[in-house]
C-alpha positions as CSV (number, residue, x, y, z in Angstrom):
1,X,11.3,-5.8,49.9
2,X,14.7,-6.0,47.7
3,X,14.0,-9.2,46.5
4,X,10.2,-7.4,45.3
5,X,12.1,-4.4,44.1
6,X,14.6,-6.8,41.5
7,X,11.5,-8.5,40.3
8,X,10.0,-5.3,39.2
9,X,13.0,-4.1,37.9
10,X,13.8,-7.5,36.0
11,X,10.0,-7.8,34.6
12,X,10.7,-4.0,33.6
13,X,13.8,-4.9,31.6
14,X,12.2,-7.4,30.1
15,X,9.0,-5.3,28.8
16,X,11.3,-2.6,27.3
17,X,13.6,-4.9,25.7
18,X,9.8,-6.6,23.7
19,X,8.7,-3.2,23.4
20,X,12.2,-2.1,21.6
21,X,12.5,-5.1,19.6
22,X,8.3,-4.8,18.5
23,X,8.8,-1.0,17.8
24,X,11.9,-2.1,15.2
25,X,9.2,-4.4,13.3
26,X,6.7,-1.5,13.5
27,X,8.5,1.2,12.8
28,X,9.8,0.0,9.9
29,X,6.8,-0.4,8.1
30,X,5.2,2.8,9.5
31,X,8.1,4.8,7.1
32,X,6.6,3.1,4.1
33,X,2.9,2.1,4.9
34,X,-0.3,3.4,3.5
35,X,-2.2,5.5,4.8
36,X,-0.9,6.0,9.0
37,X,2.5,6.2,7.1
38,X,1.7,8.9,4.2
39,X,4.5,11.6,3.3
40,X,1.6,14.0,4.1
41,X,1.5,13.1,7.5
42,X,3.6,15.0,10.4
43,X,7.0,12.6,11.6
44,X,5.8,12.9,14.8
45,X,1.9,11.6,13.8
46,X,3.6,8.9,12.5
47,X,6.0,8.3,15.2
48,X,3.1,8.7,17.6
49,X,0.9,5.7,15.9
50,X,4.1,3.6,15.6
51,X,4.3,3.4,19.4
52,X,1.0,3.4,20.1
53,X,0.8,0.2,18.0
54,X,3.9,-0.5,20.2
55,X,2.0,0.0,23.3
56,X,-0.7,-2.3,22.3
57,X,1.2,-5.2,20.7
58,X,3.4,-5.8,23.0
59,X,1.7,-7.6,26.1
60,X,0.6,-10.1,23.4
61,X,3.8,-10.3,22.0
62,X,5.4,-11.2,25.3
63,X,5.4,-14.7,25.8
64,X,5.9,-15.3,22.3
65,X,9.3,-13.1,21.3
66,X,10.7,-14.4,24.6
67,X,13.1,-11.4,24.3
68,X,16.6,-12.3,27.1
69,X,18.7,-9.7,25.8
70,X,18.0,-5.5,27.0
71,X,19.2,-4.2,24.0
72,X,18.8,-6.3,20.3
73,X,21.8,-7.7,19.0
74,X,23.2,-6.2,15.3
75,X,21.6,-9.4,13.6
76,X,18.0,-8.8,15.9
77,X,17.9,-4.8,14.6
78,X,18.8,-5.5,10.6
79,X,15.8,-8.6,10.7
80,X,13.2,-6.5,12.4
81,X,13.4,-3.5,10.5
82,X,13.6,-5.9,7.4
83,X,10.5,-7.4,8.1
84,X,9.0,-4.1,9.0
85,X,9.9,-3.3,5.8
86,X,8.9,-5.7,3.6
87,X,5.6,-5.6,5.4
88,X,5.0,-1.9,4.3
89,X,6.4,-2.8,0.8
90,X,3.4,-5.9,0.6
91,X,0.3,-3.3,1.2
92,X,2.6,0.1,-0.5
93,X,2.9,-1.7,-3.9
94,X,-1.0,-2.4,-3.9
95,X,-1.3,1.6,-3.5
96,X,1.0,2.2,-6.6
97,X,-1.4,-0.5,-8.7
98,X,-4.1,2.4,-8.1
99,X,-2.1,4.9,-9.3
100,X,-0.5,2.8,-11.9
101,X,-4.3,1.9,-12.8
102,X,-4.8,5.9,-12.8
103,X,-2.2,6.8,-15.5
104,X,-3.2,3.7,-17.6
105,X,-6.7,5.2,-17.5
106,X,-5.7,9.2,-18.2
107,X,-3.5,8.2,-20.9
108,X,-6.1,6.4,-22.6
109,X,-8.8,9.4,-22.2
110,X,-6.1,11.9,-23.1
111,X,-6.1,13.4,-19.4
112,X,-3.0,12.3,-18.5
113,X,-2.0,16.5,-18.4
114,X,-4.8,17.6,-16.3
115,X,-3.8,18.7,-12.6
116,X,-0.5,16.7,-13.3
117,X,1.6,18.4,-10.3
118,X,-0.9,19.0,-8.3
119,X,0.0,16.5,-5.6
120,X,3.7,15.5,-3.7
121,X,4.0,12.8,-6.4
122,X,3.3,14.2,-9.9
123,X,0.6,11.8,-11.5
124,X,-2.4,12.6,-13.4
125,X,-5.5,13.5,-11.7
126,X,-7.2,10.1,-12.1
127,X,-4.2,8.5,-10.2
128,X,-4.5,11.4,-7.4
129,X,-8.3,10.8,-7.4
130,X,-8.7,6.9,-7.1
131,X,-5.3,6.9,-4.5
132,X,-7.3,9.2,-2.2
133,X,-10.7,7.4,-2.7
134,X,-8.8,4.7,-2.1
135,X,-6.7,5.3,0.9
136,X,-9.9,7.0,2.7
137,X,-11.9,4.1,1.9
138,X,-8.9,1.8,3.3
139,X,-8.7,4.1,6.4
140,X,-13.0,4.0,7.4
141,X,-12.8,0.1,7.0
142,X,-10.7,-0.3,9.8
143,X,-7.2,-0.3,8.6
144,X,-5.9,0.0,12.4
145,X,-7.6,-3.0,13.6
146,X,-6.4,-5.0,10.2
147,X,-2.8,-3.7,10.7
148,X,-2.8,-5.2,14.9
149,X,-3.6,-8.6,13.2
150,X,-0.9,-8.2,10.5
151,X,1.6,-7.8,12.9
152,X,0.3,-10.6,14.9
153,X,0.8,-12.8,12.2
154,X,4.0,-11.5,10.6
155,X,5.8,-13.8,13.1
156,X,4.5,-16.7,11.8
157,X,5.4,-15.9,8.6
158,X,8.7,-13.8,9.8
159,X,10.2,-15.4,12.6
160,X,11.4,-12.8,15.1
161,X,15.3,-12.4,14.3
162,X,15.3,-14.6,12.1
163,X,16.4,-12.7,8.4
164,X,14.9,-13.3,5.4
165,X,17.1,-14.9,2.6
166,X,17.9,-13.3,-0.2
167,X,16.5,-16.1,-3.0
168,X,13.3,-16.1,-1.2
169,X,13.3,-12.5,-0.8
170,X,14.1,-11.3,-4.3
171,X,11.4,-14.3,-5.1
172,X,8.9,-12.4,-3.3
173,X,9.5,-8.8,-5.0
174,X,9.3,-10.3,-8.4
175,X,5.9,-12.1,-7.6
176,X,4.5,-8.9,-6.0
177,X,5.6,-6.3,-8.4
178,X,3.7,-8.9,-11.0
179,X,0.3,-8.9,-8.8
180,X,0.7,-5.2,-8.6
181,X,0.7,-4.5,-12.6
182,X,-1.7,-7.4,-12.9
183,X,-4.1,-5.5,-11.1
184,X,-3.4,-2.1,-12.3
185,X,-4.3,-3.4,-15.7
186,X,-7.5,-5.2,-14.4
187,X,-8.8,-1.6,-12.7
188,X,-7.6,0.2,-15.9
189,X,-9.8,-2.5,-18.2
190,X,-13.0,-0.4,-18.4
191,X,-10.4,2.7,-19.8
192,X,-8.1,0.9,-22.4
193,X,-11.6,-0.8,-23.8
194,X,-13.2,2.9,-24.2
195,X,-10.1,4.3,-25.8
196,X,-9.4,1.1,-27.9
197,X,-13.2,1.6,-29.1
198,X,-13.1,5.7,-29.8
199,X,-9.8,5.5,-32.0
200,X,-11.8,2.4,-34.0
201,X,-14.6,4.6,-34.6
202,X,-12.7,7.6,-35.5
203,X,-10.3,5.6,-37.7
204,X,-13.9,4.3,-39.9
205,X,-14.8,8.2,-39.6
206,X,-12.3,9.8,-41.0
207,X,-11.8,6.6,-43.5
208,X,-15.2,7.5,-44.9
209,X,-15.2,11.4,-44.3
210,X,-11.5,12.5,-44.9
211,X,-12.3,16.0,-45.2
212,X,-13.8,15.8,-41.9
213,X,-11.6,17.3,-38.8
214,X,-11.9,14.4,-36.8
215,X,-9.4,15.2,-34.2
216,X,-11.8,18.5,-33.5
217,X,-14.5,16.5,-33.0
218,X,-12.9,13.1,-31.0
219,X,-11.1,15.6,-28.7
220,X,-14.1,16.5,-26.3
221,X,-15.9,13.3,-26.7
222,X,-12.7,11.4,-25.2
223,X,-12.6,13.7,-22.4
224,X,-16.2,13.7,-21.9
225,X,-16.0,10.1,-21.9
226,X,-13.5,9.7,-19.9
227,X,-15.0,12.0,-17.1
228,X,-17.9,10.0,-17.0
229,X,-16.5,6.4,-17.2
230,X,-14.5,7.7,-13.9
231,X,-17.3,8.8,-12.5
232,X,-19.7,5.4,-13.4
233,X,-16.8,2.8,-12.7
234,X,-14.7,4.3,-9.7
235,X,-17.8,2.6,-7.2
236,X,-16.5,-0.6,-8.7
237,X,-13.0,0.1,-8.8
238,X,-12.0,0.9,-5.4
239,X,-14.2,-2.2,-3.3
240,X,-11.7,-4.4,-6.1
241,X,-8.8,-3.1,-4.9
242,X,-9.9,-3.0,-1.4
243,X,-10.6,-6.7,-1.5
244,X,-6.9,-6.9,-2.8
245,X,-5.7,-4.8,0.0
246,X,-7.4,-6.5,3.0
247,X,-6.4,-9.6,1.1
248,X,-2.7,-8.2,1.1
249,X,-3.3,-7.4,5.0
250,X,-4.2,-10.8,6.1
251,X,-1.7,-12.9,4.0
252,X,1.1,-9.9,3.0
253,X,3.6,-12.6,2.0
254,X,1.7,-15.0,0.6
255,X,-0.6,-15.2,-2.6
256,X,-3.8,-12.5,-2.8
C-alpha cells in the first residue's frame, strides 16, 4: 500500500511539474494572442482558456518534455515564456497587417477621421471594421483546434528549455515585421489604386475647368467610393488574410 501511495504521489509530481512547465509556454502567448488573448477579454477568461489549453496539452506533452525537475529552473521559466511569446508575436503581427491595411485604405478614401477613438486602440474605422471581421472570422474557423496543433509543434521548432539566440531571434522579427507590411500593402491594393485614380481624374478636371470647385465635388465621391469599395472588396480581403493567418498557425516560425 506505501509503495502504491509513492507511485501516485511521484506520477503526481511529475504531471504538475509538465503541466507548470506547458502553462509557461501557454501563457505566454495567451497575454499577446489574437482573439482568446484580446485586451477586451476578462484576465480571468483568459487565464481560464490558458489552462484549459493546459489541461488538454499536457497528457500529450508528457513523454515528450520528460520534465525531472518539480519546479523549472531560472533558465526553463525565461525559455518557455520566450517561446510563448514569440508564438503570440507570429499570429499578433498578422492582426496589425489588417489594421495597418485599414489605415492605408481610410487615408486613401479620406476616412481616416471617422469613428477614430471609438475602439481601445484609436484607428480609423476601416481598421476597427476589417480587425473584427477578421478576428470573428479567425475565431468560427476553428482557431482553438489550430492553436492545440500550434503548440504541438512549437517544440519541434522551439525545443523545450532550450532559448532562442538572439541573431536568430532578431532574424526572425525583421523577416516577420516585413511579411506583415507586405501584406498590409497587398489588402490595402484595391484602396491606393482607387485613390491614385480619383486625384488623376480630378487633377485633368480642374486642369481643364479651373473655375470649377473640385474639391466640393471630389469630396463625397471619395467617400462614397470608399464606402462601397469596403463594402465590394472586404469578402475578398479577409479569406486573404485568413489564409495568411492559418498559414502563420501551422508554420509561425517559418515562411507563410
Amino acid at each position: 500500500m506505501t509503495d502504491m501511495l509513492a507511485q501516485i504521489l511521484s506520477l503526481s509530481q511529475v504531471w504538475l511539474a509538465t503541466g507548470l512547465a506547458v502553462f509557461l509556454r501557454i501563457g505566454a502567448c495567451f497575454i499577446v494572442l489574437p482573439g482568446l488573448g484580446e485586451q477586451m477579454i476578462p484576465m480571468r477568461v483568459r487565464l481560464g482558456a490558458a489552462l484549459a489549453f493546459t489541461v488538454f496539452l499536457t497528457p500529450a506533452l508528457l513523454p515528450e518534455l520528460n520534465v525531472t525537475d518539480t519546479i523549472p529552473s531560472l533558465s526553463t521559466f525565461y525559455s518557455e515564456a520566450l517561446a510563448g511569446l514569440i508564438l503570440g508575436l507570429a499570429l499578433r503581427l498578422l492582426v496589425h497587417a489588417l489594421q495597418i491595411a485599414g489605415v492605408i485604405a481610410a487615408q486613401s478614401t479620406s476616412l481616416s477621421q471617422i469613428m477614430g477613438g471609438a475602439s481601445p486602440d484609436p484607428q480609423p474605422a476601416m481598421g476597427a471594421i476589417l480587425m473584427l471581421g477578421g478576428l470573428t472570422l479567425a475565431l468560427i474557423s476553428g482557431l482553438h483546434i489550430h492553436l492545440v496543433g500550434t503548440f504541438l509543434r512549437s517544440y519541434d521548432v522551439l525545443p523545450f528549455g532550450d532559448l532562442p539566440g538572439p541573431r536568430d531571434l532578431g532574424a526572425w522579427g525583421i523577416d516577420q515585421v516585413r511579411e506583415s507590411f507586405g501584406l498590409a500593402l497587398s489588402l490595402a491594393a484595391p484602396f491606393l489604386i482607387a485613390s491614385l485614380l480619383y486625384n488623376v481624374a480630378l487633377g485633368v478636371i480642374n486642369k481643364a475647368m479651373p473655375q470649377l470647385m473640385v474639391a466640393f465635388v471630389g469630396a463625397p465621391a471619395i467617400t462614397w467610393g470608399g464606402l462601397v469599395l469596403l463594402l465590394v472588396t472586404t469578402p475578398f480581403i479577409l479569406p486573404i488574410w485568413l489564409h495568411a493567418f492559418e498559414g502563420a498557425l501551422a508554420a509561425p516560425l517559418g515562411p507563410r
